[in-house]
py3Dmol code that shows the C-alpha trace and the ligand (Angstrom):
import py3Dmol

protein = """\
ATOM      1  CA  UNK A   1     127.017 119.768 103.007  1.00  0.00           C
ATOM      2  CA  UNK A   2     128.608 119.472  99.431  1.00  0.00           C
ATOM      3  CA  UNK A   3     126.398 123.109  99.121  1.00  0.00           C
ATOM      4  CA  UNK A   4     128.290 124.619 101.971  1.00  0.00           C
ATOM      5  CA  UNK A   5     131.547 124.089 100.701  1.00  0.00           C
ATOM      6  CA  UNK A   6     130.752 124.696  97.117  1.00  0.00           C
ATOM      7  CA  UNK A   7     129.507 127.732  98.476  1.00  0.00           C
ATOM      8  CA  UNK A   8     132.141 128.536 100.674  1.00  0.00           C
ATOM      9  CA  UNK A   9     135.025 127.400  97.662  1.00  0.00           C
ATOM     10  CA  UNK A  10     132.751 129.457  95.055  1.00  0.00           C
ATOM     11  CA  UNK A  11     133.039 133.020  96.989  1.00  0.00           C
ATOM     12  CA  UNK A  12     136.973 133.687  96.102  1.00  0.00           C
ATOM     13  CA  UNK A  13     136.076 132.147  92.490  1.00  0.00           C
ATOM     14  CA  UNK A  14     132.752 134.210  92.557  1.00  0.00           C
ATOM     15  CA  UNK A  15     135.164 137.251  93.400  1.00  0.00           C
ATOM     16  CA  UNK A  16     137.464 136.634  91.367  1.00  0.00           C
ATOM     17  CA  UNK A  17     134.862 136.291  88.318  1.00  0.00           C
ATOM     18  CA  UNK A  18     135.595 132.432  87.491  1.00  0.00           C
ATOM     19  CA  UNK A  19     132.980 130.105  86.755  1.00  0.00           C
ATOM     20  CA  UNK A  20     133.347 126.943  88.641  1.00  0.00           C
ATOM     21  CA  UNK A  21     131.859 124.042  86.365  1.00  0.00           C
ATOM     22  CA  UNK A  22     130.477 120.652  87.470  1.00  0.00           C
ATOM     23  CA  UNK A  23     133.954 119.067  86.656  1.00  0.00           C
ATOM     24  CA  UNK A  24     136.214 121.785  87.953  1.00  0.00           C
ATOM     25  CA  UNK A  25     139.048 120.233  90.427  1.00  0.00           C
ATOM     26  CA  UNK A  26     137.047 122.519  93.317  1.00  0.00           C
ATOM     27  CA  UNK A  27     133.834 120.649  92.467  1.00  0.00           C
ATOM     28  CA  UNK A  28     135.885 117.416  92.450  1.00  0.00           C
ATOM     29  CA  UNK A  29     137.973 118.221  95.627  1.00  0.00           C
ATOM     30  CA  UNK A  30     133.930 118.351  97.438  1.00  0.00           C
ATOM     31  CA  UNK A  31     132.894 115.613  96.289  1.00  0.00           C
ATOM     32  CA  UNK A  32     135.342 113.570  97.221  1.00  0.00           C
ATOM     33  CA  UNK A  33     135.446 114.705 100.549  1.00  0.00           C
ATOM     34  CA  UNK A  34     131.728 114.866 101.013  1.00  0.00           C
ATOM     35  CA  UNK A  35     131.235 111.797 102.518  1.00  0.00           C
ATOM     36  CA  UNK A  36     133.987 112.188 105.501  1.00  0.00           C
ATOM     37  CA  UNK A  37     132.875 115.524 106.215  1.00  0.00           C
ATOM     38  CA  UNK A  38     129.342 114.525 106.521  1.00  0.00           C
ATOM     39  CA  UNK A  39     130.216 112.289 109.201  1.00  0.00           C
ATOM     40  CA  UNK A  40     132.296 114.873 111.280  1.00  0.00           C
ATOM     41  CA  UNK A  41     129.447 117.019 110.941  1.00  0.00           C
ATOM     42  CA  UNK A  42     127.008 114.343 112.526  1.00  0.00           C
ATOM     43  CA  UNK A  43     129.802 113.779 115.101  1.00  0.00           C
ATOM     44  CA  UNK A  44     129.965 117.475 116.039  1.00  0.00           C
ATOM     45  CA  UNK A  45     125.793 117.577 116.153  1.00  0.00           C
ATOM     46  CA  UNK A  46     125.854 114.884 118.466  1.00  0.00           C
ATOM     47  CA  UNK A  47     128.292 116.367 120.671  1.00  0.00           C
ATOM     48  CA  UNK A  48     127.196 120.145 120.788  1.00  0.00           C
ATOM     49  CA  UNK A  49     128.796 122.438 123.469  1.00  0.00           C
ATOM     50  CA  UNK A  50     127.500 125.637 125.206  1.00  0.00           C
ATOM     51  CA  UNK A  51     129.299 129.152 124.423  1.00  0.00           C
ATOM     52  CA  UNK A  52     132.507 129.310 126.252  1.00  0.00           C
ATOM     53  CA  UNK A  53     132.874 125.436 126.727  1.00  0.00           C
ATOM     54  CA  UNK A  54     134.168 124.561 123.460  1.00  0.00           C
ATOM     55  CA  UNK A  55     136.577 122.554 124.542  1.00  0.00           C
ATOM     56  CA  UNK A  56     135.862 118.839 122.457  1.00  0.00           C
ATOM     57  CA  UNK A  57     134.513 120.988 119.485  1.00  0.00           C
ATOM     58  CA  UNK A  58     137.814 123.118 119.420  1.00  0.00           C
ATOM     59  CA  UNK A  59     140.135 119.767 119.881  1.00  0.00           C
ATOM     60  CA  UNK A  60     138.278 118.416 117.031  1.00  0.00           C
ATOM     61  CA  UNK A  61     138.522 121.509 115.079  1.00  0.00           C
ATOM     62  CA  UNK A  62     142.353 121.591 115.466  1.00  0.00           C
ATOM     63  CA  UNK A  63     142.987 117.729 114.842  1.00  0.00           C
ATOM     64  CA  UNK A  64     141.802 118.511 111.505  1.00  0.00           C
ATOM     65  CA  UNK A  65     143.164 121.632 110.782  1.00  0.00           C
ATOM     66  CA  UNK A  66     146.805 120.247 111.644  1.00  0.00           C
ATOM     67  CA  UNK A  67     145.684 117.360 109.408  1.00  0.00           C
ATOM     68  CA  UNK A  68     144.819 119.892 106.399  1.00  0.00           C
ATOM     69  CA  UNK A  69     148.638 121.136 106.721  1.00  0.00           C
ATOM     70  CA  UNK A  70     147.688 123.929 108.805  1.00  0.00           C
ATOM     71  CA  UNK A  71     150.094 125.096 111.730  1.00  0.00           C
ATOM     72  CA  UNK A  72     147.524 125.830 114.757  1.00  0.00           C
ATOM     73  CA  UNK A  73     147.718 127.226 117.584  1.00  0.00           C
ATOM     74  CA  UNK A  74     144.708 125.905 120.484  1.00  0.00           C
ATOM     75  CA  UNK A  75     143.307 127.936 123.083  1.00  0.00           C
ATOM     76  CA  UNK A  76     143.718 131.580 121.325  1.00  0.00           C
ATOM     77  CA  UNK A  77     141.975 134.514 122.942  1.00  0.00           C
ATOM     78  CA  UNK A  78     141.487 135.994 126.178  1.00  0.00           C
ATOM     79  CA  UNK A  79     138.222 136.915 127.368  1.00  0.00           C
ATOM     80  CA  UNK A  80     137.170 140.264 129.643  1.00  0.00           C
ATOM     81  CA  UNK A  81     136.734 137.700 132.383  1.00  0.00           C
ATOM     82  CA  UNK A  82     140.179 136.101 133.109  1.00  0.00           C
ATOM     83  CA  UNK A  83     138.626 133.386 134.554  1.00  0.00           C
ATOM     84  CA  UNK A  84     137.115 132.210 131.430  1.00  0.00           C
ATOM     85  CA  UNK A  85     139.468 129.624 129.441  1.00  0.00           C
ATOM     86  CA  UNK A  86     138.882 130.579 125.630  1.00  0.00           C
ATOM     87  CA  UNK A  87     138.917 127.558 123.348  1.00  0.00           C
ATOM     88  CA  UNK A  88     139.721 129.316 119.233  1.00  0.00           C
ATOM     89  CA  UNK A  89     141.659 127.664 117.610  1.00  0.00           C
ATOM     90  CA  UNK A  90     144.174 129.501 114.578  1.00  0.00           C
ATOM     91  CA  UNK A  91     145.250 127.392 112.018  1.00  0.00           C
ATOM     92  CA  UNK A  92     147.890 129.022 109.518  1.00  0.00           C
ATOM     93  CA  UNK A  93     147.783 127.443 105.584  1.00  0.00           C
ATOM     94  CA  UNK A  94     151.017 128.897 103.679  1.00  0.00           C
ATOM     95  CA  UNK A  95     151.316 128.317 100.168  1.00  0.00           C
ATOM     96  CA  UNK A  96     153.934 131.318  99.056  1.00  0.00           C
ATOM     97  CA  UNK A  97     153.476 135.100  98.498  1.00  0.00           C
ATOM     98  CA  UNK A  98     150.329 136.328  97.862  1.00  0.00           C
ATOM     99  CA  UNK A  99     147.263 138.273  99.741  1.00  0.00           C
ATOM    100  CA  UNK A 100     146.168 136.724 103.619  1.00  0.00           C
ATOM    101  CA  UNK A 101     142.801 135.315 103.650  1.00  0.00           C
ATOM    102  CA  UNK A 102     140.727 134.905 106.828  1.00  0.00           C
ATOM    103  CA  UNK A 103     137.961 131.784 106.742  1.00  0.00           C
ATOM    104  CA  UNK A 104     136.427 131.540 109.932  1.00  0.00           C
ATOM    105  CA  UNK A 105     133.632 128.729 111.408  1.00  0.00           C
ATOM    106  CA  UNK A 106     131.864 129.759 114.753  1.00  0.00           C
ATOM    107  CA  UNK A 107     131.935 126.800 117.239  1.00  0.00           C
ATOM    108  CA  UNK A 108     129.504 127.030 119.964  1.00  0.00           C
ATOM    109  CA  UNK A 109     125.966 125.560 120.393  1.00  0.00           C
ATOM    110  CA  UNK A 110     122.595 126.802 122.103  1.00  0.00           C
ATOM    111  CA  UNK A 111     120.617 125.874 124.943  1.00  0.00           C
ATOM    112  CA  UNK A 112     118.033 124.264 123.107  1.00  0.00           C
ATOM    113  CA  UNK A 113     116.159 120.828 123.329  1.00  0.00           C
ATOM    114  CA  UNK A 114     116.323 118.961 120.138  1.00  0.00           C
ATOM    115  CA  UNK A 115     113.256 117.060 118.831  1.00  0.00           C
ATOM    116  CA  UNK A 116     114.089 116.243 115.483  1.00  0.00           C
ATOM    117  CA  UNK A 117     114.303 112.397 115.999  1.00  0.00           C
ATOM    118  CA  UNK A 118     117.031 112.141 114.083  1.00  0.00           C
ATOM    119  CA  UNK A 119     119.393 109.457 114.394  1.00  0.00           C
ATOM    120  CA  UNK A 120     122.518 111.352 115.201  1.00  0.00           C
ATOM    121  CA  UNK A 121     120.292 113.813 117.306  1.00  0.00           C
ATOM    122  CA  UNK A 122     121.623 115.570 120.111  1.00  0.00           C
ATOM    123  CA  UNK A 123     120.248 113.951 124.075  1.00  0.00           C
ATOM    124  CA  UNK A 124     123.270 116.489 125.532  1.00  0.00           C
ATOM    125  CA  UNK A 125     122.167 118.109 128.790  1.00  0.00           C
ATOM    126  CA  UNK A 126     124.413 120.037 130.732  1.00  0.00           C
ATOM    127  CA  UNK A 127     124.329 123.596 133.563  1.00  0.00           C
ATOM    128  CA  UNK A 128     124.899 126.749 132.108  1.00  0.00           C
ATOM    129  CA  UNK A 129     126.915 129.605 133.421  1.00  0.00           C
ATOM    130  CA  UNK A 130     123.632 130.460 135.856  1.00  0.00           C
ATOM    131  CA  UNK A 131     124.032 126.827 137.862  1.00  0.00           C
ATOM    132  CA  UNK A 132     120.228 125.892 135.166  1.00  0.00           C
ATOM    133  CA  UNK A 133     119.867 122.551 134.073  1.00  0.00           C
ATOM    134  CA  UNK A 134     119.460 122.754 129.912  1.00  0.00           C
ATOM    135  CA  UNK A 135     119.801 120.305 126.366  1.00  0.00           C
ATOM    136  CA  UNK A 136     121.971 121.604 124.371  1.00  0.00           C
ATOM    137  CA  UNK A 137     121.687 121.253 120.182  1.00  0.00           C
ATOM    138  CA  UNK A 138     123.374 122.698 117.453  1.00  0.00           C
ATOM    139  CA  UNK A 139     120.125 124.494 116.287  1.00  0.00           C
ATOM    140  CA  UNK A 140     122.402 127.715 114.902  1.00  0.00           C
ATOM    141  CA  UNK A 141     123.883 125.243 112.156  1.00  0.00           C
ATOM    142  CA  UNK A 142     127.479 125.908 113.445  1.00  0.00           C
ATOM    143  CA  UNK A 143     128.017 122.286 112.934  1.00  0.00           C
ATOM    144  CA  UNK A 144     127.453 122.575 109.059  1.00  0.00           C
ATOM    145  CA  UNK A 145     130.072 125.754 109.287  1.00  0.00           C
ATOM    146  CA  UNK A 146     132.653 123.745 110.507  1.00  0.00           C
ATOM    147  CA  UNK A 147     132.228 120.501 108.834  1.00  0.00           C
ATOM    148  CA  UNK A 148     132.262 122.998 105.474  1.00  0.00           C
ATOM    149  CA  UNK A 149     135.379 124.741 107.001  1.00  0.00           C
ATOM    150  CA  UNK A 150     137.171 121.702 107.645  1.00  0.00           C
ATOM    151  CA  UNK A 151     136.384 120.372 103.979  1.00  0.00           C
ATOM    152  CA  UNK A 152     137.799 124.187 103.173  1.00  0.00           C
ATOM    153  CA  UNK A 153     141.036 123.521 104.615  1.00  0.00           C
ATOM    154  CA  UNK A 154     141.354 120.168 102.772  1.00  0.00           C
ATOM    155  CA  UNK A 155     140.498 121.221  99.581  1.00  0.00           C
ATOM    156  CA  UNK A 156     142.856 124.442  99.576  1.00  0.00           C
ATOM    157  CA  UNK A 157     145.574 121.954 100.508  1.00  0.00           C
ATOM    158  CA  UNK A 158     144.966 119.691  97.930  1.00  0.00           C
ATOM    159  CA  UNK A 159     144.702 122.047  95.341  1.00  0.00           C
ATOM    160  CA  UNK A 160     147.938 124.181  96.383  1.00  0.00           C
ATOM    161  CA  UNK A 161     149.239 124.363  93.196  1.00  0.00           C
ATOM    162  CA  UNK A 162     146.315 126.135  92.083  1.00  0.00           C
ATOM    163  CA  UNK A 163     146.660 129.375  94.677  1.00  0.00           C
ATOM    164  CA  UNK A 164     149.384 131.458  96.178  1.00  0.00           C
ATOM    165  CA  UNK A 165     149.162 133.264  99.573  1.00  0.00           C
ATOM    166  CA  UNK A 166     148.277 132.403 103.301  1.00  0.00           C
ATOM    167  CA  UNK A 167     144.863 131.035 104.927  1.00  0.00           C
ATOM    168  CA  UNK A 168     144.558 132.169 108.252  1.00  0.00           C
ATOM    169  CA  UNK A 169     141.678 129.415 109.619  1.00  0.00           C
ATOM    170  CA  UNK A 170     139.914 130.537 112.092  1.00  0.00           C
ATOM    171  CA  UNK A 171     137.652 128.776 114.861  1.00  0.00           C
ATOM    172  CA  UNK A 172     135.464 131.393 116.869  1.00  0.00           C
ATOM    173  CA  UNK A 173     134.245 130.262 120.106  1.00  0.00           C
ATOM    174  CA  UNK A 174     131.065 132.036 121.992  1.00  0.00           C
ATOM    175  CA  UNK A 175     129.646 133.639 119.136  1.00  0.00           C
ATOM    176  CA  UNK A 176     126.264 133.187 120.417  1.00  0.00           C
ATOM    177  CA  UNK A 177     127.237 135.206 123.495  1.00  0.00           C
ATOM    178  CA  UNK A 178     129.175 137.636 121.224  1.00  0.00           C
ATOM    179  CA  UNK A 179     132.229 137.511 123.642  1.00  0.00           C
ATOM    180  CA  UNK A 180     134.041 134.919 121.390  1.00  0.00           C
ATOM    181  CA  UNK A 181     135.326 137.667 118.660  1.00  0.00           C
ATOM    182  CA  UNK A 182     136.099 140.408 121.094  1.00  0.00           C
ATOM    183  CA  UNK A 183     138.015 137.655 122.712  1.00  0.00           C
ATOM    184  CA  UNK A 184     140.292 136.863 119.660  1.00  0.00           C
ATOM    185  CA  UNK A 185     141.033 140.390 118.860  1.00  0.00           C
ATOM    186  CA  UNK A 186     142.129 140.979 122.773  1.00  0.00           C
ATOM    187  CA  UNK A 187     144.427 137.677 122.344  1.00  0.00           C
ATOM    188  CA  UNK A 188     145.987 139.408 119.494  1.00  0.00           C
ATOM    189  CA  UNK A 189     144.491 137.837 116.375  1.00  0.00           C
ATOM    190  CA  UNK A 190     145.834 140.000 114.089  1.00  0.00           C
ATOM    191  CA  UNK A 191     149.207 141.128 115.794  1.00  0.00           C
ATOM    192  CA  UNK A 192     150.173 137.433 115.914  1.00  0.00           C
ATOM    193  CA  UNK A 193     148.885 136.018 112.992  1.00  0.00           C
ATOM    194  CA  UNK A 194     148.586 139.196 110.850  1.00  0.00           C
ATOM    195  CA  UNK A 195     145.979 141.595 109.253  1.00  0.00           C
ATOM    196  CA  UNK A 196     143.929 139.495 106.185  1.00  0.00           C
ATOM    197  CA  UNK A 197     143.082 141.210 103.352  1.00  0.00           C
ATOM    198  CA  UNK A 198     140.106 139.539 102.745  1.00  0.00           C
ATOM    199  CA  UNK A 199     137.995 138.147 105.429  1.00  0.00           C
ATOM    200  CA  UNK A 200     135.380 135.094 104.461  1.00  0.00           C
ATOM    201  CA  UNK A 201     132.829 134.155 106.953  1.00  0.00           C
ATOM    202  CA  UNK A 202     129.179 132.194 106.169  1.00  0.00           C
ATOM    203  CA  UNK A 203     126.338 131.326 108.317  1.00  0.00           C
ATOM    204  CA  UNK A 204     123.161 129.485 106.718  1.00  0.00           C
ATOM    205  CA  UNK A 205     120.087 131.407 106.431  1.00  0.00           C
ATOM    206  CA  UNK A 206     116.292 130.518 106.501  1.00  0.00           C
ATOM    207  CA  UNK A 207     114.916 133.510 104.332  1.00  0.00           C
ATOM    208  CA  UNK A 208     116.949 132.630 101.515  1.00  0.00           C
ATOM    209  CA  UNK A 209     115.291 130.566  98.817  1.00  0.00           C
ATOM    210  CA  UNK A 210     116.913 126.602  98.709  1.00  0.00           C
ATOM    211  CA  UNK A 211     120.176 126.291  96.202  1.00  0.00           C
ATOM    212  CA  UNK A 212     120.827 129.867  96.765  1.00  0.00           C
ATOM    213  CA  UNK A 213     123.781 131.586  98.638  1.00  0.00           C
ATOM    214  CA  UNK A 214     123.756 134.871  99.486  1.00  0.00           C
ATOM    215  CA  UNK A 215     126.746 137.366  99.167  1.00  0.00           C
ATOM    216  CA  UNK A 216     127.166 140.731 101.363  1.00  0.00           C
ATOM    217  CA  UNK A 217     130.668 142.708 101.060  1.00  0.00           C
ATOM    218  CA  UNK A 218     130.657 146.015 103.671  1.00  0.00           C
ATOM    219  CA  UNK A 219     127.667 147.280 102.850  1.00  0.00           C
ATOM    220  CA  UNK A 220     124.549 144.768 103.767  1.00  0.00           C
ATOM    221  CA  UNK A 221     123.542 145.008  99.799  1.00  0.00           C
ATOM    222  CA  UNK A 222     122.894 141.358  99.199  1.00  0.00           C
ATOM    223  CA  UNK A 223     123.635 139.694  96.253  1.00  0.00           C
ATOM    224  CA  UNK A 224     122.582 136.468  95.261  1.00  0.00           C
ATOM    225  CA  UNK A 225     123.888 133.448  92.970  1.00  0.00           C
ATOM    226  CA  UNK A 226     122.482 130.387  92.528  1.00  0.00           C
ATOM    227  CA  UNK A 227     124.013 127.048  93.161  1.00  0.00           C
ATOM    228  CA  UNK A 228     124.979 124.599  90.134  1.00  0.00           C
TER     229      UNK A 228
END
"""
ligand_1 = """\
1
ZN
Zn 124.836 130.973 114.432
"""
view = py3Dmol.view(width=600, height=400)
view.addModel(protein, "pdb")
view.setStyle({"model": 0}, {"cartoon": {"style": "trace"}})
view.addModel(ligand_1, "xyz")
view.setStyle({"model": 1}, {"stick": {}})
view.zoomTo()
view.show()
């Protein structure tokens, strides 16, 4: 976990050529909040919800954005299907002129039966859209995301004196089933909350080699650093 939001801190330093060492206040700030954030990210494993039906994941989400200093906004985004409640979740950091940076988590689970025996392992069954009995798991490691992204929000507020700008925090629901992005846009993401200049997102990977991160920009050239 403390790798995800190194990693997550380090891209913006990583841009912005600094070298973040072991001591640094970033390094400090995830440290410290390691061992909370391991334990909301156990908490949202246990709990995982299907695409579309993130509705404790997204509460959660929010609770501790609004705790982080962020003002949020629940329920953002309107899907094709009108029917469909969407559950993101905006949460606004301001911290004085300066460039608008996106940070988004994904939210949703998959219909997958989990059999790693682990003590905080998911026994969540529920019916998808199609009526179908299925487990659901956080198997797509969207838990990590937003345990990381939640420690993001933290550590940007503690160290406030150390940045200028606005965070726009964003919590994507149904990005499994692709709809959850189209969804935000059609809600207005950017007319409400503006356009970011730089847009930060992370998912973890299993071809990359352990202790690495991998960095893409537009193009898909990858570059990568490893972890201290
Ligand atoms: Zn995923």
């Amino acid at each position: 976990m403390k790798v995800f939001l190194s990693l997550i801190l380090s891209i913006p330093a990583f841009l912005a050529n600094l070298v973040l060492a072991q001591d640094s206040p970033v390094e400090k700030a995830a440290a410290s909040e390691l061992p909370s954030l391991l334990a909301i990210y156990k908490d949202i494993h246990s709990h995982p919800e299907l695409s579309g039906h993130e509705e404790r994941t997204a509460a959660l989400v929010a609770k501790e954005l609004r705790a982080a200093g962020c003002e949020v906004t629940e329920n953002f985004g309107k899907y094709d299907n009108p029917k469909l409640k969407c559950y993101g979740v905006i949460g606004v950091m301001k911290n004085g002129s300066g460039p608008t940076v996106l940070v988004r988590t994904d939210m949703d689970a998959l219909p997958v039966h989990e059999e790693t025996g682990l003590p905080y392992a998911s026994t969540v069954t529920t019916k998808n859209d199609e009526g179908r009995d299925v487990s659901v798991m956080h198997a797509c490691g969207h838990d990590a995301h937003m345990a990381a992204f939640i420690g993001t929000a933290r550590a940007l507020q503690r160290l406030k004196q150390d940045w200028n700008g606005t965070v726009i925090f964003v919590g994507q629901p149904a990005e499994e089933a692709v709809g959850g992005a189209r969804a935000l846009l059609k809600g207005g993401l950017y007319n409400r909350f503006g356009k970011p200049d730089f847009a930060l997102g992370f998912h973890d990977k299993a071809d990359l080699p352990t202790g690495h991160i991998g960095v893409t920009q537009a193009t898909p050239t990858r570059t990568l650093i490893p972890l201290m």
